[in-house]
C-alpha positions in Angstrom: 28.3 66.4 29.0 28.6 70.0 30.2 30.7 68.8 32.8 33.3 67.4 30.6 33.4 69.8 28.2 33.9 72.8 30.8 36.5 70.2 32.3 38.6 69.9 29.4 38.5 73.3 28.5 39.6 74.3 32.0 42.6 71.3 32.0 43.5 72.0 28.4 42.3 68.9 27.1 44.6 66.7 29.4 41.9 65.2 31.8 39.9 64.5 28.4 42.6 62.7 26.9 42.7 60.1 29.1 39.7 57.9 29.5 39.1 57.0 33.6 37.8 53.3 33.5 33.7 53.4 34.3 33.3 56.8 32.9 31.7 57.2 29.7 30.9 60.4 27.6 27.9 60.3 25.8 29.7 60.4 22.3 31.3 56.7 23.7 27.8 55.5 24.7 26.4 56.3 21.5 29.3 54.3 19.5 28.7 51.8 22.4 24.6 51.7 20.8 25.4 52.0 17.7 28.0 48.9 17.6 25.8 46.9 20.0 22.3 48.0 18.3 21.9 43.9 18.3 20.8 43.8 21.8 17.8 44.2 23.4 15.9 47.6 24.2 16.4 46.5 28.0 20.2 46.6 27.9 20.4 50.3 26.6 18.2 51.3 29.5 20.7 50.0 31.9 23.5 51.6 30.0 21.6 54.8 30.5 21.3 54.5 33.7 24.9 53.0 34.7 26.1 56.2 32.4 24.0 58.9 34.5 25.1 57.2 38.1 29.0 57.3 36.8 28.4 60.7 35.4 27.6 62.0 38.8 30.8 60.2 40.4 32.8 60.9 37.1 31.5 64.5 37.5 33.0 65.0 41.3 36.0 62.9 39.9 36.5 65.9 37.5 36.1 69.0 39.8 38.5 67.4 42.2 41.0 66.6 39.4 40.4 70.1 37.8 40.8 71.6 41.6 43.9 69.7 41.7 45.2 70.7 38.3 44.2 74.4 39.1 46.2 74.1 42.4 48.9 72.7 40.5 49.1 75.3 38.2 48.2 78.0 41.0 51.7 76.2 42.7 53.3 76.8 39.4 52.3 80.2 38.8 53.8 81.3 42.2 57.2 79.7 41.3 57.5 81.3 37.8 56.7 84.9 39.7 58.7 84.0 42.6 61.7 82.8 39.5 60.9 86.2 38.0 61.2 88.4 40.6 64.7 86.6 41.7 65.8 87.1 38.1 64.6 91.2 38.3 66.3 91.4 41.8 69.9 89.9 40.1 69.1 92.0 37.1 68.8 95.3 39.4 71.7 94.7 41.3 73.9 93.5 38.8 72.9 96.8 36.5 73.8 98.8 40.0 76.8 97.2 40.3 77.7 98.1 36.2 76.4 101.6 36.8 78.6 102.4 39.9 81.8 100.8 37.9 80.9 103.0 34.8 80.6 105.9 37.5 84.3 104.8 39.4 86.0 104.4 36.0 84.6 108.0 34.6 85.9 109.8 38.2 89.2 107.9 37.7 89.0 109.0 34.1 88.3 113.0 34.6 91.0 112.5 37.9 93.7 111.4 34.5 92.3 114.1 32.7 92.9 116.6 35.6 96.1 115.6 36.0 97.3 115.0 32.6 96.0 118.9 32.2 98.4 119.8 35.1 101.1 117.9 33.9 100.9 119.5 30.4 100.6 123.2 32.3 103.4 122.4 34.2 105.2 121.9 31.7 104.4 124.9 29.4 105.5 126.9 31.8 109.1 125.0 32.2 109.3 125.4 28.5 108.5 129.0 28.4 111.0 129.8 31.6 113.4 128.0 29.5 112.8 129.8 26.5 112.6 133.1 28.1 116.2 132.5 30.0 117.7 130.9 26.4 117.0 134.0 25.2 118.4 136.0 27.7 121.9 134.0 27.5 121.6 134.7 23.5 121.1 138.3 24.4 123.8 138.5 26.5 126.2 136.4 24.3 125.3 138.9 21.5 125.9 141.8 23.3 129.6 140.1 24.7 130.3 139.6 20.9 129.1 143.3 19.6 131.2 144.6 22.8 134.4 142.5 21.7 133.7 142.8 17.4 133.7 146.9 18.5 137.1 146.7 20.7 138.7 145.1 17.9 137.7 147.6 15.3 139.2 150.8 17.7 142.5 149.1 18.1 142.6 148.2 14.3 141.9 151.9 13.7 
């Protein structure tokens, strides 16, 4: 009884579920008694004693399924870690991959910057050499008209 009930406790129920043919449990043999309690004393003996002789095979029955279930888990087990550590690995290098991208795009970005700063200095300055000589040609064109407005006042006078 101990057997089976650290045997379904180990398979989760599965290898209790299923009924092998020739094994009883002792809860079965004593609806087996109960249903049968017409039949001589003799008869229950040999019941007993057919239920303790399949118990012992039932018994190896169950630690070589529950070795078998346990390697099959074992086997299971290993592929879910080996599934995990594949899925970790792609993870890693698909973040690696993102994270050099992020860091190409940001040097391409501050290289724009850089040169969109240079662009915009560049032409500050053309602006300010074009200021500085448009106000030298208004100088000088108000300095041609003050020369010629003061030639024609002396020859008025």
């Amino acid at each position: 009884m101990q057997r089976m009930l650290w045997a379904e406790a180990e398979g989760g129920g599965a290898s209790g579920t299923k009924k092998k043919p020739g094994h009883l449990s002792s809860d079965d043999d004593d609806e087996n008694e109960e249903s049968e309690g017409d039949k001589v004393g003799t008869s229950r003996k040999k019941k007993k004693s057919k239920t303790n002789v399949n118990t012992g095979v039932g018994g190896s029955r169950c630690t070589g399924n529950s070795n078998n279930l346990r390697e099959i888990l074992e086997d299971f087990m290993k592929q879910q870690l080996h599934m995990e550590v594949q899925w970790k690995e792609t993870f890693e290098a698909r973040e690696e991959e993102r994270r050099m991208k992020e860091m190409e795009w940001r040097q391409k970005m501050e290289a724009l910057e850089n040169e969109r700063i240079m662009m915009e200095t560049r032409w500050r300055e053309r602006e300010e050499q074009r200021r500085i000589r448009e106000e030298a040609r208004a100088e000088r064109r108000d300095a041609l008209i003050t020369a010629l407005l003061n030639k024609l006042r002396r020859e008025d006078i």
